[in-house]
C-alpha positions in Angstrom: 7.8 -77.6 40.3 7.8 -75.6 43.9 10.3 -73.3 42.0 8.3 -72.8 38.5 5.0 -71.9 40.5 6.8 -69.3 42.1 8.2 -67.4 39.0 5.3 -67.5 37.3 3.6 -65.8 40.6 6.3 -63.4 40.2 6.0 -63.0 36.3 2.2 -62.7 36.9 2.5 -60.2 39.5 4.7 -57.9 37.5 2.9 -58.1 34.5 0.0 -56.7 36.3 2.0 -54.1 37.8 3.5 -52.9 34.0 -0.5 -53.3 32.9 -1.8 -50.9 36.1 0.9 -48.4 35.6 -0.2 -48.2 31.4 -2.6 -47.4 33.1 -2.2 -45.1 35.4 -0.1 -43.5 33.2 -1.9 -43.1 30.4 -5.0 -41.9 33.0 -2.7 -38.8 33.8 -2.0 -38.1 30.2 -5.7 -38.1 29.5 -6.5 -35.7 32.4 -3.6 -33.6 31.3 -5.5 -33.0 28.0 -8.4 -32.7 29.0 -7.3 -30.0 31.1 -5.8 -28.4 28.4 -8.6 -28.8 26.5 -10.8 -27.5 28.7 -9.0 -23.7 28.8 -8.8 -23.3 25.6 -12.6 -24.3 24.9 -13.8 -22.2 27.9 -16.5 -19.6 26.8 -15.1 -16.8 28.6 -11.5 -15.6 29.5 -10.7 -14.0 32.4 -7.7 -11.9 32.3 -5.0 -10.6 34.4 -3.9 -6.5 33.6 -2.9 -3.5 35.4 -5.1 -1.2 34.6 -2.7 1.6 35.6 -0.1 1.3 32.8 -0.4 4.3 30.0 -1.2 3.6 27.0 -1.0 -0.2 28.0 -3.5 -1.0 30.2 -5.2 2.2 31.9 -8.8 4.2 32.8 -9.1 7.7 30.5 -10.5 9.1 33.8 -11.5 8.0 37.6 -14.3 5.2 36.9 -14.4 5.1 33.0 -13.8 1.8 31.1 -10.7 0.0 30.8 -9.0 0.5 27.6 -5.2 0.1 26.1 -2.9 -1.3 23.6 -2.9 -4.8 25.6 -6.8 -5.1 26.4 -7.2 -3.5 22.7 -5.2 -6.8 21.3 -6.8 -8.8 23.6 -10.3 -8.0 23.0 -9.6 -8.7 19.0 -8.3 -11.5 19.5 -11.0 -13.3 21.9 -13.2 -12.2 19.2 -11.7 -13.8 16.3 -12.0 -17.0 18.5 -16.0 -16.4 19.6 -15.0 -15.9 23.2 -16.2 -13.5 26.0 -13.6 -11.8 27.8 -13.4 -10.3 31.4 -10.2 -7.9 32.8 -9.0 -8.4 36.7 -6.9 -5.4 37.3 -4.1 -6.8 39.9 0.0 -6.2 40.5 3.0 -7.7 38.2 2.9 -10.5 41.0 -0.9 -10.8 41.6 -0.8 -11.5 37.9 1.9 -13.9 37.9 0.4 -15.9 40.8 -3.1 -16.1 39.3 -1.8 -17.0 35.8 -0.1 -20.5 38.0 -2.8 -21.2 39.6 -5.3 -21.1 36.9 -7.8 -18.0 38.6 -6.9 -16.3 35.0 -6.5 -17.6 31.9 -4.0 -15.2 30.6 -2.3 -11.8 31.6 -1.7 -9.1 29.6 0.6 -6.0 30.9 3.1 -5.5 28.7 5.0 -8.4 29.3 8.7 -8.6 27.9 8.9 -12.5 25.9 12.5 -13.8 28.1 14.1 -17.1 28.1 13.4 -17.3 32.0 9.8 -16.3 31.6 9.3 -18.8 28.7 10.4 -21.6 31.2 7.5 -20.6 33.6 4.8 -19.2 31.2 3.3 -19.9 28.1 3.7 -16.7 26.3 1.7 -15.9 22.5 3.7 -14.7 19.8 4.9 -10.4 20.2 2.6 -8.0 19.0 4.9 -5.3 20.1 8.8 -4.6 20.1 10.8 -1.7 22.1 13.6 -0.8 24.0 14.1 1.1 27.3 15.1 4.3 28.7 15.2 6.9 31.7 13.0 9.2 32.7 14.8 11.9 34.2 14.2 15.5 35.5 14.5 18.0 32.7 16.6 20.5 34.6 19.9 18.3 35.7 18.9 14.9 34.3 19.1 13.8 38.3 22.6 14.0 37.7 22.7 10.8 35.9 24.7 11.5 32.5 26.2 7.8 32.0 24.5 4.0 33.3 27.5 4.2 36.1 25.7 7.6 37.3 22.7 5.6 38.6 24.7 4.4 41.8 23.6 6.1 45.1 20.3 7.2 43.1 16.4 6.4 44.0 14.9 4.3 41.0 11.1 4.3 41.0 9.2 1.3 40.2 6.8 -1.9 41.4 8.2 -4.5 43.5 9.6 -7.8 42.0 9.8 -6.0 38.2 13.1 -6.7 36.0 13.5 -2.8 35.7 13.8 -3.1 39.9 15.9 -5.8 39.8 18.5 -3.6 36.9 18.3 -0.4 39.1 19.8 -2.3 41.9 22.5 -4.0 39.9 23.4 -0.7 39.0 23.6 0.5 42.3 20.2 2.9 43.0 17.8 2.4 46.0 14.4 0.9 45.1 11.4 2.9 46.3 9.0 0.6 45.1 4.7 1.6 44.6 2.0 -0.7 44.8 0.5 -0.8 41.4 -0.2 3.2 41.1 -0.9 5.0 38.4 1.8 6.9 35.8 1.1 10.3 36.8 2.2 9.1 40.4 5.6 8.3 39.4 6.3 11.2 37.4 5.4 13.6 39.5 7.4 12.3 42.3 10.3 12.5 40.2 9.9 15.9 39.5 9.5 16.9 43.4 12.3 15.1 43.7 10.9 12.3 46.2 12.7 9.7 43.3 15.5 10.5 40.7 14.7 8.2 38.1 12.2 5.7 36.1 13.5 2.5 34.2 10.8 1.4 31.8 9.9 0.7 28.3 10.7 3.8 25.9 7.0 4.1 24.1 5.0 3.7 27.8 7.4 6.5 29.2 7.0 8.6 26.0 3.6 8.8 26.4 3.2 9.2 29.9 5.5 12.4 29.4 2.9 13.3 26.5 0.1 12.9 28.4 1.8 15.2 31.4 3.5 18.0 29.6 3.8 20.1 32.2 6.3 18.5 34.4 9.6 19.0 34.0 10.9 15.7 33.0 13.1 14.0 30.0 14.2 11.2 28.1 17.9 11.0 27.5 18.4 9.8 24.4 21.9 8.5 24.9 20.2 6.2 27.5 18.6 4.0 25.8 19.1 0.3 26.9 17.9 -3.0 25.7 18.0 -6.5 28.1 17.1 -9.8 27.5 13.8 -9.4 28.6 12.7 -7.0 25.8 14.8 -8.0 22.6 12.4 -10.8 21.6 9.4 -8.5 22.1 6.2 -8.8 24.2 3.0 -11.0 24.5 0.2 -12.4 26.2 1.2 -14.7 29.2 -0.6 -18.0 30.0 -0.2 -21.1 31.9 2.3 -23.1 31.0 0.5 -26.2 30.4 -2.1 -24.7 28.5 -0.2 -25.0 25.0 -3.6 -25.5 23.1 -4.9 -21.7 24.4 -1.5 -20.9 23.4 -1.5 -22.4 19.6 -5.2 -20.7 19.2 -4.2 -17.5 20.6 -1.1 -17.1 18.1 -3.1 -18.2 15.3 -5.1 -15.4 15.8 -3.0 -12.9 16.4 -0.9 -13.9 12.9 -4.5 -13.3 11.5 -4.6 -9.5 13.4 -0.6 -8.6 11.8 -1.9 -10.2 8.6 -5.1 -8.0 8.3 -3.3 -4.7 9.6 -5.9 -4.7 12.8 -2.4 -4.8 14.8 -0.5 -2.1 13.5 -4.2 0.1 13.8 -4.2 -0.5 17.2 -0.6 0.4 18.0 -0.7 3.8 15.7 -4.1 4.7 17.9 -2.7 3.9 21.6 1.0 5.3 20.7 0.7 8.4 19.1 0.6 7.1 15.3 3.9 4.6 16.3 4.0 1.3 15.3 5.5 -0.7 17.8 4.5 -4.4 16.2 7.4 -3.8 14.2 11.5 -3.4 15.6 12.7 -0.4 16.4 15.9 0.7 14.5 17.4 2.9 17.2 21.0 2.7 19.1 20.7 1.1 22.2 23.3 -0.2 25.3 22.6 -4.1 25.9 22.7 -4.8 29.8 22.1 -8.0 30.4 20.0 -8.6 34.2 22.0 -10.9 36.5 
């Protein structure tokens, strides 16, 4: 009898234990999606962008509004879902970090849709495609004629980006800015300060547009894709915030759809556009 008691203590006792972690468990799942919930339902986005990157993300002049192909798509499509939107103009990083830790809701910069970054980040459906290339200085090319040319060269760029990250695995010497603006990098290319810029091909096209005056080139047998730009580029969010994500895809099918997308690309890039592939010949490298 001593014996029976004692199992069915023990039975007892677990089964309360199985019925306290239900739930527990099913507690957690309930915050989870409430969370969730609560992003996406939120009246006003806040929303992580550069605000130096032309045509991107950038100010026509010192103190005018912020304005872009990015905060153009953005701005459409907070307004096809009723919401109010807000722009924090930060770093690649800054953005990343506040994305995580939920000070944004999104961040919008141009950002290249990877398999790496779609491990960390929630990341909308593209709205633009590309590829990459060099800027260069018109009068040598910096002496960089072939990808094996870049070795012993200074690559220009922010701290932490993929195109960083390439130029060294090439072999040039980061000089890295601090979130300046395009006209910066160019023209310290063309003094010579830095040899070369690895970026996306329609941003460095019209960057050189909008500075014709410095002697600087594309080289068109450097064009280079990685596996950050093939599948295009979106709007990065959270990763847990799948709901935001499924609403903020919706509407951007909506934007193709209507032709608002393709608009907005042919007015920030020069009549270009870049929602759809580009057909051109282009080196893979993949980034180690």
């Amino acid at each position: 009898m001593i014996q029976r008691r004692r199992l069915r203590t023990i039975h007892g006792l677990l089964l309360i234990g199985s019925l306290l972690l239900v739930f527990v468990l099913t507690g957690c799942g309930k915050s989870a999606a409430t969370t969730n919930d609560k992003v996406a339902t939120q009246k006003t986005w806040t929303v992580a962008t550069s605000g130096t990157l032309y045509p991107t993300s950038y100010h026509e002049s010192k103190g005018s509004a912020l304005t872009g192909y990015d905060v153009a798509v953005v701005k459409a499509v907070a307004k096809g879902l009723h919401k109010q939107v807000k722009f924090k103009e930060m770093d690649v990083d800054g953005m990343l970090t506040a994305v995580n830790n939920g000070t944004v809701q999104m961040a919008a910069n141009d950002f290249g849709i990877s398999k790496q970054r779609e491990k960390q980040f929630a990341l909308s459906t593209p709205y633009k495609y590309s590829f990459d290339s060099m800027i260069v200085r018109k009068d040598d090319d910096s002496g960089i004629h072939r990808f094996a040319d870049l070795k012993g060269k200074k690559a220009a760029g922010e701290a932490g980006t993929n195109y960083q990250k390439l130029a060294s695995q090439l072999g040039a010497k980061q000089v890295n800015y601090d979130n300046v603006s395009n006209d910066v990098y160019l023209r310290d290319v063309a003094n010579g300060r830095t040899d070369v810029i690895l970026n996306d091909y329609y941003l460095q096209s019209m960057a050189l547009k909008a500075l014709p005056n410095l002697p600087l080139t594309i080289p068109k047998n450097l064009y280079f894709t990685t596996q950050d730009d093939k599948n295009g580029t979106g709007i990065l969010m959270k990763k847990s915030n799948s709901k935001l994500q499924k609403e903020v895809n919706r509407e951007i099918k909506k934007l193709k759809a209507d032709g608002t997308i393709a608009k907005l690309s042919k007015k920030f890039y020069g009549g270009q556009n870049v929602s759809k592939r580009p057909t051109v010949k282009t080196t893979y490298i993949k980034i180690k």
